[in-house]
C-alpha positions as CSV (number, residue, x, y, z in Angstrom):
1,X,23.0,28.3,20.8
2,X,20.9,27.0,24.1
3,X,19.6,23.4,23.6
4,X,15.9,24.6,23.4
5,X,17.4,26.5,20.2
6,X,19.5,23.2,18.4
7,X,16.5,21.1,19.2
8,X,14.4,23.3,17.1
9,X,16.4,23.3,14.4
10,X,16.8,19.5,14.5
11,X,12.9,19.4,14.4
12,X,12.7,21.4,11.6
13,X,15.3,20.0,9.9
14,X,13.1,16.2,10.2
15,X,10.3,18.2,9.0
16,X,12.3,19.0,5.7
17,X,13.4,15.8,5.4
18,X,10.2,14.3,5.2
19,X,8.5,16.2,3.1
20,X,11.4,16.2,0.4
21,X,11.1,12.5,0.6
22,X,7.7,12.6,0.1
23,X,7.2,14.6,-2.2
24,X,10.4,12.8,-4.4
25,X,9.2,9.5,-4.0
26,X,4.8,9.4,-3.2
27,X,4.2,12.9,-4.9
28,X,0.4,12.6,-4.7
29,X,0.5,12.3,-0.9
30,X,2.5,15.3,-0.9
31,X,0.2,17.1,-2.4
32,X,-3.0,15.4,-0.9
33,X,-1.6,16.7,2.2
34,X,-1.3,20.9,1.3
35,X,-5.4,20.3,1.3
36,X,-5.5,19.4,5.4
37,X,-5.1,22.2,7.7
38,X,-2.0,23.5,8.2
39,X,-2.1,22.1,11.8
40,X,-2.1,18.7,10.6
41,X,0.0,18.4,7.6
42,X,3.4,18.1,9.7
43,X,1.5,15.1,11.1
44,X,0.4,13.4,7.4
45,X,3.3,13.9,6.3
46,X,4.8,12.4,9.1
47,X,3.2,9.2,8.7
48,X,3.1,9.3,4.7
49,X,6.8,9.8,4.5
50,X,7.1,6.3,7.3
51,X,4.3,4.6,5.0
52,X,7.0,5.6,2.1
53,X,10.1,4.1,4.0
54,X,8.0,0.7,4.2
55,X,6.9,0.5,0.7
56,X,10.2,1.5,-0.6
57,X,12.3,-1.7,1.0
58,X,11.8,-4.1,-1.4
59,X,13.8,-1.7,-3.6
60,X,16.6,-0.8,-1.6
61,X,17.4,-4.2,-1.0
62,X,18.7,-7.3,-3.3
63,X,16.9,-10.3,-1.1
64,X,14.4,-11.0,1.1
65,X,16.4,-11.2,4.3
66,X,17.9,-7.6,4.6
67,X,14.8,-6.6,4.2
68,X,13.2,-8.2,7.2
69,X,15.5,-6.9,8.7
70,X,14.8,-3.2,8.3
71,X,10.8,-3.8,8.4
72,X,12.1,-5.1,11.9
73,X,14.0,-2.3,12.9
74,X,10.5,-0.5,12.2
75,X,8.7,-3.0,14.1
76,X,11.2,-2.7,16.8
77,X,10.9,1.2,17.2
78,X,7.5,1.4,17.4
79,X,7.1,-1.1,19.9
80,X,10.2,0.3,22.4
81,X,12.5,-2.2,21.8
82,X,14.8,-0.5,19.3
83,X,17.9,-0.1,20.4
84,X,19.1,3.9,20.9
85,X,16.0,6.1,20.1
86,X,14.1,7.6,17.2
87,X,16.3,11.2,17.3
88,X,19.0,9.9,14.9
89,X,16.4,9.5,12.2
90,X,14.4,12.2,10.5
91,X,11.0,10.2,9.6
92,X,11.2,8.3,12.6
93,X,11.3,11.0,14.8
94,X,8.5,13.2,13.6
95,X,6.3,9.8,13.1
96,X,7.0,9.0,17.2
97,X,6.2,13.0,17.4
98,X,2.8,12.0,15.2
99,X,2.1,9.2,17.7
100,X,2.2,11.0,20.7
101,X,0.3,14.4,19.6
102,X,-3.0,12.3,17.5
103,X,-2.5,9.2,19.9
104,X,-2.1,6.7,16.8
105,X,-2.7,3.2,17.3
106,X,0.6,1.9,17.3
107,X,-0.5,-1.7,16.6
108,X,-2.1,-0.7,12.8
109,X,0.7,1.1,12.2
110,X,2.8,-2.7,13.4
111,X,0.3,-4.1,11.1
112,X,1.3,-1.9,8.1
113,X,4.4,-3.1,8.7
114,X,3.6,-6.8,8.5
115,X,1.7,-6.8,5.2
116,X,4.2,-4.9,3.8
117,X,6.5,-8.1,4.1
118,X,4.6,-10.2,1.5
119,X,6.7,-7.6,-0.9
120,X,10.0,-8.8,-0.6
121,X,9.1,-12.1,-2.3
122,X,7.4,-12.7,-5.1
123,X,4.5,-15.4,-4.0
124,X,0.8,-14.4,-5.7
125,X,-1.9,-13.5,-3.4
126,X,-3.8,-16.2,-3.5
127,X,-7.9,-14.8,-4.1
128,X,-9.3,-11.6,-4.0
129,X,-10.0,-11.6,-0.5
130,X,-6.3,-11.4,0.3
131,X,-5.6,-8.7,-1.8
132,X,-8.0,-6.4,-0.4
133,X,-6.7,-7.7,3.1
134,X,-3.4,-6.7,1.8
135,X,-4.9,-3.1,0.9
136,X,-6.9,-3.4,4.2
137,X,-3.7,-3.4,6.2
138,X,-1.8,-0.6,4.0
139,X,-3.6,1.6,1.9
140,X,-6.7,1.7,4.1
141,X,-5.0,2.0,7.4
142,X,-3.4,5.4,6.1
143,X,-6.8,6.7,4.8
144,X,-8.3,5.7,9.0
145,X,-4.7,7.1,10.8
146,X,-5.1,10.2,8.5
147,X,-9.1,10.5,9.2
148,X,-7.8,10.0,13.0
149,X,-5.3,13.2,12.8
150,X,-7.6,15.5,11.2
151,X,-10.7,14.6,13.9
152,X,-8.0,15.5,16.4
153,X,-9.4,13.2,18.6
154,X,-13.0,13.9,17.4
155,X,-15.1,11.4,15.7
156,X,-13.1,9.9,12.4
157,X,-16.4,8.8,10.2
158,X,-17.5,5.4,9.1
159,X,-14.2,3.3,9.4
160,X,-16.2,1.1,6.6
161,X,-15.5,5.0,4.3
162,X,-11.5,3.8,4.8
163,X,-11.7,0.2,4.3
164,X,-13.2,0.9,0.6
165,X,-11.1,4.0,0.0
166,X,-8.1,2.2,0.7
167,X,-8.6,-1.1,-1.6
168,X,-9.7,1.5,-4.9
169,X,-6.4,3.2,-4.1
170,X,-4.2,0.5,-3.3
171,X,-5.5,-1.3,-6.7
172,X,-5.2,1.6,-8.7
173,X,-1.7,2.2,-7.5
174,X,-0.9,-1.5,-8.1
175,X,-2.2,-1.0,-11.5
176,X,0.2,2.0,-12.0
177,X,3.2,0.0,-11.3
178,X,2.7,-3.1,-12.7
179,X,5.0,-3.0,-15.2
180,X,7.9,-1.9,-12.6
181,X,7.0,-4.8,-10.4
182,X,7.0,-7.6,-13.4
183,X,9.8,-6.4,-14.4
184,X,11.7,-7.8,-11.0
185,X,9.1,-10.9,-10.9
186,X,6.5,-9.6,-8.7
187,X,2.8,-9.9,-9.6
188,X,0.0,-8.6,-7.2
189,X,-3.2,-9.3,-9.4
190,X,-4.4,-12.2,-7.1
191,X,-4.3,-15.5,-8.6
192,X,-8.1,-15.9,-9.2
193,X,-8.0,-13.4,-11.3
194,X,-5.2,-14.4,-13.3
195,X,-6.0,-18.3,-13.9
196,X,-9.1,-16.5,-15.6
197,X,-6.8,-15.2,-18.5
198,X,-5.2,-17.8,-20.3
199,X,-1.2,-16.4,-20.4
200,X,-1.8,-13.3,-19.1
201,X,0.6,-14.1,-15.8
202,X,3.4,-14.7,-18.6
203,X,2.7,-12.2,-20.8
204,X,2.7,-9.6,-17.8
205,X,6.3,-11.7,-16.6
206,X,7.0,-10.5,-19.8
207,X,6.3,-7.5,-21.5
208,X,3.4,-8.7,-23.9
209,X,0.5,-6.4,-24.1
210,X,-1.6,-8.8,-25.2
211,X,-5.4,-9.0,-25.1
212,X,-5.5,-11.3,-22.5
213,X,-3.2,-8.9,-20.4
214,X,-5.3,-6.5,-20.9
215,X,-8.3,-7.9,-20.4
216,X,-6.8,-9.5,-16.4
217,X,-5.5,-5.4,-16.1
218,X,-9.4,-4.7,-17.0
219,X,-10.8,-7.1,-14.4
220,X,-8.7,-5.6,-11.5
221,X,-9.7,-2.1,-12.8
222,X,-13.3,-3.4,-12.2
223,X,-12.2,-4.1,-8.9
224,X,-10.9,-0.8,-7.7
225,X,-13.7,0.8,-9.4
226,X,-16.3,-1.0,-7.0
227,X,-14.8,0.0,-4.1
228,X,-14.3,3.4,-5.2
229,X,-18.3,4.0,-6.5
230,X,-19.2,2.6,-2.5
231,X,-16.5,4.9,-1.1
232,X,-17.8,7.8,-2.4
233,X,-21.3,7.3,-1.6
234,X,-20.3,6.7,2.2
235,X,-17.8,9.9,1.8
236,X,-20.7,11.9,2.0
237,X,-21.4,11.2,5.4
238,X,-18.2,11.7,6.4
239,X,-17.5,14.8,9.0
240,X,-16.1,17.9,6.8
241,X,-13.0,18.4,9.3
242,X,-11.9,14.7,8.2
243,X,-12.8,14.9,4.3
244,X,-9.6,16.0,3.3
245,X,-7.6,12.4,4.3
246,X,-10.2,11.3,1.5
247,X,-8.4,14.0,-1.2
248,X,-6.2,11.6,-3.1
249,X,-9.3,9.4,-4.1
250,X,-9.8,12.3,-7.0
251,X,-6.8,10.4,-8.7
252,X,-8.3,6.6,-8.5
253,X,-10.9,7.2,-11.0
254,X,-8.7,9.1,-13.9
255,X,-5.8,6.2,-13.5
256,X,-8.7,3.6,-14.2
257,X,-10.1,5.2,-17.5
258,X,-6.5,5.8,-18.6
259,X,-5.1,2.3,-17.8
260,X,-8.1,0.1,-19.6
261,X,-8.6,2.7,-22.7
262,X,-8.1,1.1,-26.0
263,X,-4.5,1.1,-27.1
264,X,-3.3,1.4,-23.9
265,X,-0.1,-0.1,-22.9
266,X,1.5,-0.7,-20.0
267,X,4.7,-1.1,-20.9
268,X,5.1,1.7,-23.2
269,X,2.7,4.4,-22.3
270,X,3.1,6.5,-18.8
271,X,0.4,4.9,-16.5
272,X,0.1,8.9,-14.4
273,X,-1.8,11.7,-15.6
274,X,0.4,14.9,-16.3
275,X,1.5,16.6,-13.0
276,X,-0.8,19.6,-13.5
277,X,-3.9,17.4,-14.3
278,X,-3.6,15.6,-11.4
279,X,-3.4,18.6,-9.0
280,X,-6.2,20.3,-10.5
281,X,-7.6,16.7,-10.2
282,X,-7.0,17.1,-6.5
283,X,-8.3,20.3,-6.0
284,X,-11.8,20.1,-7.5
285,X,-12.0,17.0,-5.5
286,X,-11.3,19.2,-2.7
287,X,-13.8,22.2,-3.5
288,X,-16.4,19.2,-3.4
């Protein structure tokens, strides 16, 4: 076999690898990205399978400190400074393949990185502000990188279209693992919101599904929901090539009605849709 030959097959093989682990652990990416054109879904899922790394330290680790130290590593590699080079793993060679065919903007992708430290401890956000920073710097930085791969170096749309799109979806997703979160001590429903409901913080710590939980969950739900009503009216400007880095917005709305319904509870009752609702969710989204 010539090297030209092994080399493909490495390339294909860290193309398999990252969309298995995508489509194990952020499902709804997975399937967000079979909606882009086949020329850019090696890309997406590229940089969705890196954004799944990231979020997925604070479980792989016991403490705080090994974690920095792989969201360094990260840091490190995208910058140059890594020691070796990106070949030896799968998602971070296709996402340094990603950088150099779309041109990404290493420094969001840095930035990403950066939020995504305030996960390995368990400190509140303090205000609403810095939560949809947080989403700012993570949800909504996919939703612009994505628009940026589909324009192909074309014009992305409105970068205002990202910054909403990202805070309903990052809330939404919060929402959907809340419970999981708790459960290890974390909270992320900013701490405005929660000195507003009485135990709520406590009852979350805990397992309650009080009213007061429920009505703090309700309050965040109101949240995401204003930023999703303003990112769909702006989504209609949006150029067609880029809409589909918008598809997995058709799953905000759905989560939201099931997560504050009466009798809900978030410790007992599945927060997702079944599988085949939220595809089909997807794809009329998509026919749109």
């Amino acid at each position: 076999m010539s090297a030209e030959q092994a080399n493909s097959n490495d390339s294909v093989s860290d193309e398999g690898y990252c969309s298995g682990l995508l489509r194990e652990h952020d499902r709804d990416r997975w399937l967000a990205c079979l909606f882009a054109p086949q020329q850019h879904r090696r890309g997406l899922i590229a940089l969705y399978a890196f954004n799944s790394e990231i979020e997925r330290v604070r479980d792989m680790v016991s403490e705080p400190l090994p974690g920095e130290v792989r969201l360094q590593w990260w840091r490190d590699l995208l910058e140059g400074q890594a020691r070796g080079n990106a070949s030896g793993h799968p998602v971070a060679a296709e996402l340094s393949a990603a950088i150099e065919r779309y041109h990404l903007p290493v420094p969001a992708l840095t930035t990403l990185i950066d939020a995504h430290t305030h996960d390995l401890y368990d400190d509140l956000l303090p205000s609403v502000t810095d939560l949809e920073g947080y989403c700012g710097e993570t949800s909504s930085s996919l939703f612009r990188l994505a628009s940026l791969m589909l324009a192909d170096g074309g014009d992305a749309g409105a970068a205002d279209l990202a910054g909403h799109a990202g805070v309903a979806y990052g809330v939404a997703s919060l929402m959907s693992h809340a419970a999981r979160h708790a459960a290890r001590g974390q909270i992320f429903v900013p701490a405005d919101i929660v000195i507003n409901h009485g135990s709520a913080r406590e009852d979350l710590l805990n397992g309650r599904n009080t009213p007061e939980l429920r009505a703090m969950l309700a309050e965040f739900a109101g949240l995401a929901r204003g930023h999703l009503e303003t990112a769909e009216r702006l989504l209609s400007a949006v150029p067609t090539a880029v809409a589909p880095a918008y598809v997995g917005l058709a799953l905000v709305r759905p989560l939201l009605r099931r997560m504050t319904r009466p009798g809900f509870n978030l410790f007992r009752d599945r927060a997702e849709q079944a599988q085949w609702l939220r595809q089909w969710y997807l794809w009329r989204f998509a026919r749109r």
